[in-house]
RORO-372045 format. One line per field, with one value per residue (C-alpha): residue number from 1; x, y, z. Coordinates in nm, 3 decimals, padded with zeros to 5 digits, always signed. Layout:
<recs>
i: c(NUM:...)
xx: c(X:...)
yy: c(Y:...)
zz: c(Z:...)
</recs>
This chain:
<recs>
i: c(1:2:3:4:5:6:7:8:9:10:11:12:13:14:15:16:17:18:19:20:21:22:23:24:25:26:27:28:29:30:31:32:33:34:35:36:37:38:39:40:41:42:43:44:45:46:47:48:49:50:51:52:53:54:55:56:57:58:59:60:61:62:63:64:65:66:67:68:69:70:71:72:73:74:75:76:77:78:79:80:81:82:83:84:85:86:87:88:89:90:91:92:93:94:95:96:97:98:99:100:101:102:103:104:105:106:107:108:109:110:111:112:113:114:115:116:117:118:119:120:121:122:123:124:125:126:127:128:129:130:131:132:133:134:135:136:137:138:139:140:141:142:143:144:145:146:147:148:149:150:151:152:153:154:155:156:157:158:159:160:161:162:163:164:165:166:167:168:169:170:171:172:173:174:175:176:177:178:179:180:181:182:183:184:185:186:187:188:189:190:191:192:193:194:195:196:197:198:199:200:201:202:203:204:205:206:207:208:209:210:211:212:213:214:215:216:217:218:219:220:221:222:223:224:225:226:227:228:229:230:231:232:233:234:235:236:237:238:239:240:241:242:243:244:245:246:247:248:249:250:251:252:253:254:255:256:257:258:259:260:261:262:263:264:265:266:267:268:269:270:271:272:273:274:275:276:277:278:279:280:281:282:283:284:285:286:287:288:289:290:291:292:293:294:295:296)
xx: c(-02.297:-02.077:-01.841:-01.502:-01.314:-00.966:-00.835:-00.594:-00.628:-00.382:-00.413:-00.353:-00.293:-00.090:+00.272:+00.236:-00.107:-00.057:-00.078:+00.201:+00.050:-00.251:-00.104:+00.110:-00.206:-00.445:-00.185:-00.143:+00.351:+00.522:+00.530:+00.607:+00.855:+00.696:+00.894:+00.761:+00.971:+00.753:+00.874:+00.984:+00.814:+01.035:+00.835:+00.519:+00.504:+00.224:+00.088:-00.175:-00.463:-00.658:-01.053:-01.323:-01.485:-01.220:-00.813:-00.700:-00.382:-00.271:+00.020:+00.181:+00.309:+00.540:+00.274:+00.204:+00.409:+00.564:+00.888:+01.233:+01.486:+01.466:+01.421:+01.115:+01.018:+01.033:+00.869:+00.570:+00.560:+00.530:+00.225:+00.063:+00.113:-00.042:-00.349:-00.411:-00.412:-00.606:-00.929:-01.009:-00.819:-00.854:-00.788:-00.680:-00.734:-00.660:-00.884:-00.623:-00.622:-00.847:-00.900:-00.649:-00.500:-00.324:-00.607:-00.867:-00.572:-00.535:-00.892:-00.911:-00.684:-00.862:-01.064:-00.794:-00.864:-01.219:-01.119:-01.100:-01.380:-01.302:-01.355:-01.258:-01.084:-01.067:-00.748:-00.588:-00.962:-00.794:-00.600:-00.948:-01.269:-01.578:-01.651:-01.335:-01.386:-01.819:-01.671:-01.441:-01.621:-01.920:-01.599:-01.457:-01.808:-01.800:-01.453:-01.663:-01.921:-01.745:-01.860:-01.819:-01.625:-01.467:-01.316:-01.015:-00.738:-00.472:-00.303:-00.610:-00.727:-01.060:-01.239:-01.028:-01.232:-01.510:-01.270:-01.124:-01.520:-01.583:-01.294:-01.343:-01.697:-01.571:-01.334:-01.403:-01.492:-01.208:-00.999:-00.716:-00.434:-00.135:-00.060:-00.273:+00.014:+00.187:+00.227:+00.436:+00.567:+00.891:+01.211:+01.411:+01.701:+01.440:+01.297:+01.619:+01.719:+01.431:+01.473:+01.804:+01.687:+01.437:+01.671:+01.893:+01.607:+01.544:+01.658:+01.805:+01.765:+01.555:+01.750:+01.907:+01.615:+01.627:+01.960:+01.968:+01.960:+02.047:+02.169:+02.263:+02.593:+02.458:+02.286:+02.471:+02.272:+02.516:+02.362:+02.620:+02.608:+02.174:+02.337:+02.204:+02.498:+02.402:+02.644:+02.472:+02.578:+02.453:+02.445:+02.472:+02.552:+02.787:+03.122:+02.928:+02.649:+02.833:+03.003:+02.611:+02.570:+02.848:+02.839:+03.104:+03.315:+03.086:+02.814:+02.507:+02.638:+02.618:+02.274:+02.149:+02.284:+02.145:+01.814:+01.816:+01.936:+01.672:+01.395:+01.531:+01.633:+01.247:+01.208:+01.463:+01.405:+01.771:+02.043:+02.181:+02.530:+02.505:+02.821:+02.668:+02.947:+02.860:+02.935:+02.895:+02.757:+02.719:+02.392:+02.300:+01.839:+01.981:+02.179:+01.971:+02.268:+02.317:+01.949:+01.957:+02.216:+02.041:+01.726:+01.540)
yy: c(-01.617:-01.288:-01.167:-01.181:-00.844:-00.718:-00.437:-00.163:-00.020:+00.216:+00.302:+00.665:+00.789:+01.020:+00.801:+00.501:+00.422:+00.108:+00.105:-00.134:-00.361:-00.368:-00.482:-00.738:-00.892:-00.872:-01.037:-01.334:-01.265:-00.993:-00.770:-00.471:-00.352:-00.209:+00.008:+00.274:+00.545:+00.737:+00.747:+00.305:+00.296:+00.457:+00.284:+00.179:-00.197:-00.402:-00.723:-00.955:-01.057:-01.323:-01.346:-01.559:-01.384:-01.129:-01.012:-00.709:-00.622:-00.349:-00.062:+00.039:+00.373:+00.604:+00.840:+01.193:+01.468:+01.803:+01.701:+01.818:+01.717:+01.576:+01.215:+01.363:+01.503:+01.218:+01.020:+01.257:+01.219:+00.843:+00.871:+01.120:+00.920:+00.579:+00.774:+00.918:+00.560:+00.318:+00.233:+00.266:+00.452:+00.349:+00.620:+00.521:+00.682:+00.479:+00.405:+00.470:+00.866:+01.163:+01.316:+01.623:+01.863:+01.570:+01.355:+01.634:+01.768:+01.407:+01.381:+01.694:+01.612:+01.341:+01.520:+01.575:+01.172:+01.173:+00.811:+00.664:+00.546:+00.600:+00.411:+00.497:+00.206:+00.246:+00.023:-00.079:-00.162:-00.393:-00.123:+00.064:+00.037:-00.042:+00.320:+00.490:+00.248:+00.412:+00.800:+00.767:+00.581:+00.853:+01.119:+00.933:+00.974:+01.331:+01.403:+01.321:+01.062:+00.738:+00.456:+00.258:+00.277:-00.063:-00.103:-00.349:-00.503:-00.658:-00.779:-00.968:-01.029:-00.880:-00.771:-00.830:-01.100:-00.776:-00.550:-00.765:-00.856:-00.472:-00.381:-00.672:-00.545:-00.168:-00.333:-00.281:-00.668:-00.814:-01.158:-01.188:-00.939:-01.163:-01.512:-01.761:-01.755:-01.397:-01.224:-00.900:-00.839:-00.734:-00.902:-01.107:-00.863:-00.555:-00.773:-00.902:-00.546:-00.418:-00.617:-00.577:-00.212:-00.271:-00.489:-00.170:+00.023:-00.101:+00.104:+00.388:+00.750:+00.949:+01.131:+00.809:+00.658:+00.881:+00.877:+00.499:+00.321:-00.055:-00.181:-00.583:-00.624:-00.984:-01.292:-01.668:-01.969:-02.233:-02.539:-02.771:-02.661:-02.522:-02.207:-01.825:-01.593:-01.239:-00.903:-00.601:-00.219:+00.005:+00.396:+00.653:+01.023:+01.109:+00.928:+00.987:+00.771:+00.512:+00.487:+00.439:+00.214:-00.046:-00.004:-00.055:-00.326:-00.422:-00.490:-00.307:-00.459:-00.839:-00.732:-00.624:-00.869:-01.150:-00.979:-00.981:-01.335:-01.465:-01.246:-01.325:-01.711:-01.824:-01.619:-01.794:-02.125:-02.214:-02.035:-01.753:-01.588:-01.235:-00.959:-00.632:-00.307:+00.005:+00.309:+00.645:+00.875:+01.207:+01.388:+01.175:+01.254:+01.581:+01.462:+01.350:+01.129:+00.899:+00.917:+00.762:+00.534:+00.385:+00.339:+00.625)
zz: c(-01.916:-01.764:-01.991:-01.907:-01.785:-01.783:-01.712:-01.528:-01.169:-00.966:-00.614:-00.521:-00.170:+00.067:+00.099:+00.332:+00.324:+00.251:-00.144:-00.192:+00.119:-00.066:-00.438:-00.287:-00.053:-00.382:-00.639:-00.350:-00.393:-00.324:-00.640:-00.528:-00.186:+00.118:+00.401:+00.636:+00.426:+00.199:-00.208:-00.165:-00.470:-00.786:-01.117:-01.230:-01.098:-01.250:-01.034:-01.185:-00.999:-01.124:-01.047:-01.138:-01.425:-01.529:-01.467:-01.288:-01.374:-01.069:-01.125:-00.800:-00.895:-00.663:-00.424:-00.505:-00.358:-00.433:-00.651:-00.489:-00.703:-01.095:-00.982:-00.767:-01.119:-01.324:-01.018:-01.080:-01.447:-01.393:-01.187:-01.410:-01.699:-01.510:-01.388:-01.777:-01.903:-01.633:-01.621:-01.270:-00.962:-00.648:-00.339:-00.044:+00.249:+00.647:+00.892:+01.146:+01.056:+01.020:+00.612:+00.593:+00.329:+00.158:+00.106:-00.009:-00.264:-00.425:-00.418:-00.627:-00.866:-00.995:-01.191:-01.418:-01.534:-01.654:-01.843:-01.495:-01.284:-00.899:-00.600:-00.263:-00.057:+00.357:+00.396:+00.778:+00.904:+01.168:+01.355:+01.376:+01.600:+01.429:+01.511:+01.329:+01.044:+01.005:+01.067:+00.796:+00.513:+00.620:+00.575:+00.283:+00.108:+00.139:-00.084:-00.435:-00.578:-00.577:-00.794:-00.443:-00.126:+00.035:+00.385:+00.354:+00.542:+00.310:+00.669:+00.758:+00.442:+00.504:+00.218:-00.033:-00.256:-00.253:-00.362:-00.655:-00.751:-00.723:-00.977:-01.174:-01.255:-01.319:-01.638:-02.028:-02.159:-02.262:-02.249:-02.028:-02.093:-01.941:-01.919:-01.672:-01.453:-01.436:-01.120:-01.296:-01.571:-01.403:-01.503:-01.220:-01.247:-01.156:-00.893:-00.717:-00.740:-00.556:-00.268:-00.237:-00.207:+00.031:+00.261:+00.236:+00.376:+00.639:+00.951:+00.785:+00.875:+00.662:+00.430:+00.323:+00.099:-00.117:-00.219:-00.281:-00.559:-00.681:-00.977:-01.112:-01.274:-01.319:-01.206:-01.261:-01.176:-01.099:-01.170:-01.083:-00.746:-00.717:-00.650:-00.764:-00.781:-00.786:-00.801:-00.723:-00.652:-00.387:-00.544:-00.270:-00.287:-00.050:+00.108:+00.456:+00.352:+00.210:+00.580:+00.711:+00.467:+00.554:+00.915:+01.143:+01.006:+00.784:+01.020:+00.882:+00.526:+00.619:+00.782:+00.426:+00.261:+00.502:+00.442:+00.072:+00.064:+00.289:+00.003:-00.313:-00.265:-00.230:-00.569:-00.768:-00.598:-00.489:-00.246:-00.358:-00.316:-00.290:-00.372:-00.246:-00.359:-00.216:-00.480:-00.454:-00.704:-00.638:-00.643:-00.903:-00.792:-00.947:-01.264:-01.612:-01.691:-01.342:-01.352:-01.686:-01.568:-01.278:-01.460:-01.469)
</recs>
């Protein structure tokens, strides 16, 4: 008889390796938002993956950088903390690009979590040549000793059964540490409001992700009607990116509002009406208070 294993993994990486890709494929729903713009991810997000002899439970934290502002700070302090508690970290480096600076310093830095056992995961094996995906698991082996080292795709799927076996097997014994059938233990509100963010994301020039942030006033379910009603606020910093945010007439508004709709109604399992207000907040990355007002 195996025993039965649970425990924590986190996947660290250079920003937009595909971390979030990677939770999402493995926990089978979308947990946590993806977008090409590095820093999507602002909290630890835990998705549960269920396996055959054992439970993963995976926290997609924000990637490490060099903190700019107080929210960049507390961003940090959230991955730090994460790393210090799991029981295995998972570093993910592309197929698609050579090992540089950023890679070898997050390598490094994992000494710093001797609790942790590490793996090294290759992820975006499709976009790669059999050839690219060899030279970098031969340069990937180099960084440190690895406990193993797993090419994946999460957009093909390939791998990924290996990869949940893998951690599974790396896990202290234990029973299950959530419910048969969690996916996250984030609440609806946090969820809606994270894809109303990432509908908001889409497009936008770089300076802008940063600076936003979403918040529920509140969420009505209308039963009368099988109708979701949900307000939510858009936090900007500055008057001029409220303007970007809206659009002319309104255009680039109804656009992330369409978005959100079409992502949030097959999570609350009805249509949703959705009152998006754009509000601006000034420098409030830099200000403990707003910070502590939008949720961090």
């Amino acid at each position: 008889m195996t025993e039965h294993r649970a425990g924590f993994v986190t996947f660290v990486g250079r920003p937009n390796v595909g971390k979030s890709t990677l939770t999402n494929a493995l926990v089978g729903e979308k947990v946590a938002i993806t977008s090409s713009k590095p820093q999507t991810t602002r909290r630890a997000i835990r998705g549960v993956v269920h396996g055959n002899d054992g439970q993963l439970i995976v926290v997609d934290t924000p990637g490490m950088h060099r903190p700019r502002t107080l929210l960049g700070e507390r961003l940090n302090d959230v991955v730090q903390t994460t790393l210090g508690e799991v029981d295995v970290i998972g570093f993910c480096v592309p197929a698609t690009e050579k090992i540089g600076p950023g890679d070898r310093f997050i390598a490094e830095q994992l000494d710093q979590y001797p609790r942790a056992k590490k793996i090294a995961i290759v992820t975006k094996i499709d976009a790669a040549g059999k050839t690219q995906v060899a030279e970098q698991l031969l340069a990937v082996s180099k960084l440190r000793d690895w406990e193993s080292i797993i090419p994946v795709s999460a957009v093909d799927r390939i791998q990924l059964d290996t990869l949940v076996s893998e951690l599974i097997a790396l896990m202290p014994e234990s029973p299950n540490l959530y419910p048969d059938d969690a996916v996250t233990d984030e609440t609806l509100e946090q969820r809606i409001s994270e894809l109303v963010r990432e509908a908001a994301l889409e497009g936008v020039s770089d300076e802008l992700p940063h600076s936003l942030a979403v918040t529920i006033d509140d969420i009505v379910r209308r039963e009368d009607r099988d109708l979701v009603e949900v307000y939510a606020n858009l936090f900007v910093e500055r008057d001029s990116q409220k303007g970007i945010i809206i659009g002319r007439g309104g255009s680039r508004l109804q656009d992330v509002g369409a978005r959100a709709r079409a992502a949030i109604e097959p999570l609350v399992g009805a249509q949703v009406y959705l009152s998006l207000r754009v509000k601006v907040a000034k420098e409030w990355q830099r200000d403990p208070k707003q910070l502590g007002r939008l949720g961090f």
